[in-house]
C-alpha positions, 0 to 999 in steps of 0.5 A: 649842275652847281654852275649853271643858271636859270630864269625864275620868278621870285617874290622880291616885295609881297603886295597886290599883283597890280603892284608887280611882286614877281620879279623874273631873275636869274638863279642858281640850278638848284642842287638836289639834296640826297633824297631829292630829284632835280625836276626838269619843269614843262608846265606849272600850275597857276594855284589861288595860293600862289596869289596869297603868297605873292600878295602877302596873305601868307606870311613870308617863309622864304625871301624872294621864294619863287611860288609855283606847287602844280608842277609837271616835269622830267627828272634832269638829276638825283641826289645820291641816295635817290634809287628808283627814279630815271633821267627823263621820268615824268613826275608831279610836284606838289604843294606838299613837299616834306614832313618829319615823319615821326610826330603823332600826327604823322604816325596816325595818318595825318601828315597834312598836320605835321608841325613840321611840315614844308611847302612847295612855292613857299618854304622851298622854291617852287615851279615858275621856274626852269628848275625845281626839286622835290623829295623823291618820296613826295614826287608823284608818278603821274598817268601816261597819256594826259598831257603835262598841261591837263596834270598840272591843275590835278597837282594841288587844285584836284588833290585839294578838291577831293581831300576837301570833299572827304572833309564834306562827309557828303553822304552817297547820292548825296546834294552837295553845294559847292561856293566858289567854281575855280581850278579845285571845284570844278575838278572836285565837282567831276568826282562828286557827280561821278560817284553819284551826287548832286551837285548844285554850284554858286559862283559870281561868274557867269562863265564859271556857272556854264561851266558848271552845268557843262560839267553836270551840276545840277544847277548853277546860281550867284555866289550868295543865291539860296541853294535849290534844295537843302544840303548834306554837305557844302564845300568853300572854295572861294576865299570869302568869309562872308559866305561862310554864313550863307553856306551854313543855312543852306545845310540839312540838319546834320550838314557839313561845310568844309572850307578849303581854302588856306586863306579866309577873309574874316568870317562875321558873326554867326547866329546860333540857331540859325547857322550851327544848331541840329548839329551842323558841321564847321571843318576847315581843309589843310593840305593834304596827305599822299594818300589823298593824291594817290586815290586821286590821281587814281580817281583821274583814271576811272572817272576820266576827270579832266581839267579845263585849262587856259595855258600862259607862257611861263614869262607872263606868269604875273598876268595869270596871276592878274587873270586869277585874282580878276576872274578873267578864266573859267577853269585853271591857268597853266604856265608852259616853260619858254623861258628855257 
């Protein structure tokens, strides 16, 4: 496979996406490494990260990186220590690609803190792409029967969405307040309300809002609306410091806001008293561990979670990305491969 070329979308200048950093260009076929499958891709998430990474808010790991960490696909070859995987085996690529393993964070459980930790779409090659790889260790095995088209949001949107909700210590039968109604919360909102939660959401976007209600929210307002009732934990979606405050005040005594996104705008000044006192909680989410996918992917099963999703070919991947930043979508946008 050394030899061979593909079609992939590459970073070429971060900047806004009006301005067209994605370049589509022509690669090598990556070589797997030892422990590494090559992956087929058919389908492709569209992840707010990969708007940070093409618009510069995340600091360049890899010139011209093709972004993409929602991946569905086959496996197409292995690297020569690789055993239990198959040509043709479907398998899931996350944002998560590799740790080492060894530090202290990794020893307890937590390898979402690795120092050393390497990320999908941004220090490796992703998925708006022909091809890809992964470590055989981080490649999920993924539910039969689901379409590559509904798995590929549950990728990092739905494995972030519910390490965000473990993050939220939200209480059982518990009144969750969820800021933000993109690709994660409304994944993150099915599992709440399944395991018996109230749910109420605030979103700028009407069609966002609908859906919400759709999906058993018990209610559904503006982003900066005061919540119906008190919370016992909120969630941060949207990338808005500003509404950090406003979330804050919503919470009963002993609240917990949880901010899931990796990028913030700047957070203003909070009021002691009014925002932090009777021991309210400020956590943030980072990535998230294998564990948290697995008990995931598990939840997709019981619960019958599912995406809603708006599918692009793989050669408009800039115009999703346009559509996100805009809001033109409710749900997720999923990139299907034609460039092959």
């Amino acid at each position: 496979m050394a030899d061979r070329t593909m079609r992939a979308w590459a970073v070429t200048e971060p900047g806004p996406v009006e301005s067209e950093p994605l370049r589509l260009v022509t690669k090598p076929v990556p070589v797997p490494g030892p422990d590494e499958l090559l992956v087929r891709v058919r389908a492709c998430g569209v992840c707010r990260t990969d708007l940070h990474v093409a618009e510069g808010d995340l600091p360049v790991h890899r010139p011209w990186v093709t972004p993409g960490h929602e991946v569905v696909g086959v496996v197409a070859g292995a690297g020569a220590a690789v055993t239990g995987f198959q040509p043709g085996d479907r398998v899931g690529v996350a944002w998560l690609r590799r740790t080492d393993g060894t530090c202290v964070h990794c020893v307890r459980g937590s390898e979402n803190l690795c120092p050393a930790s390497e990320y999908t779409g941004w220090d490796a090659d992703g998925g708006y792409a022909e091809y890809t790889t992964v470590p055989t260790g981080f490649a999920y095995r993924l539910p039969p029967g689901v379409p590559d088209v509904a798995l590929a949001p549950l990728l990092c949107a739905g494995i972030i969405g519910y390490r965000a909700l473990l993050r939220a210590a939200l209480p059982p039968g518990g009144r969750l307040g969820l800021y933000g109604f993109g690709g994660s919360a409304h994944l993150c909102a099915q599992v709440a309300v399944a395991q018996g939660a109230t749910v109420h959401v605030m979103t700028r976007d009407p069609a966002a809002r609908r859906l919400a209600l759709e999906l058993g929210a018990a209610s559904a307002a503006g982003a900066y609306d005061a919540a119906p009732e008190l919370l016992d934990s909120a969630i941060l979606f949207a990338p808005v410091g500003d509404l950090v405050p406003v979330a804050l005040r919503a919470l009963d005594r002993g609240g917990v806001l949880a901010v899931a996104g990796i990028h913030l705008s700047d957070i203003p000044s909070l009021r002691y008293e009014q925002e932090l006192f009777y021991e309210k909680e400020l956590r943030s989410v980072t990535a998230n561990t294998r564990a948290d996918g697995r008990e995931f992917l598990e939840l997709v099963g019981r619960h019958g979670v599912r995406a809603t999703t708006h599918s692009y070919p793989l050669s408009q991947a800039p115009q999703a990305l346009r559509d996100l930043k805009a809001g033109r979508f409710d749900g997720a946008a999923v990139l299907l491969n034609d460039l092959s």
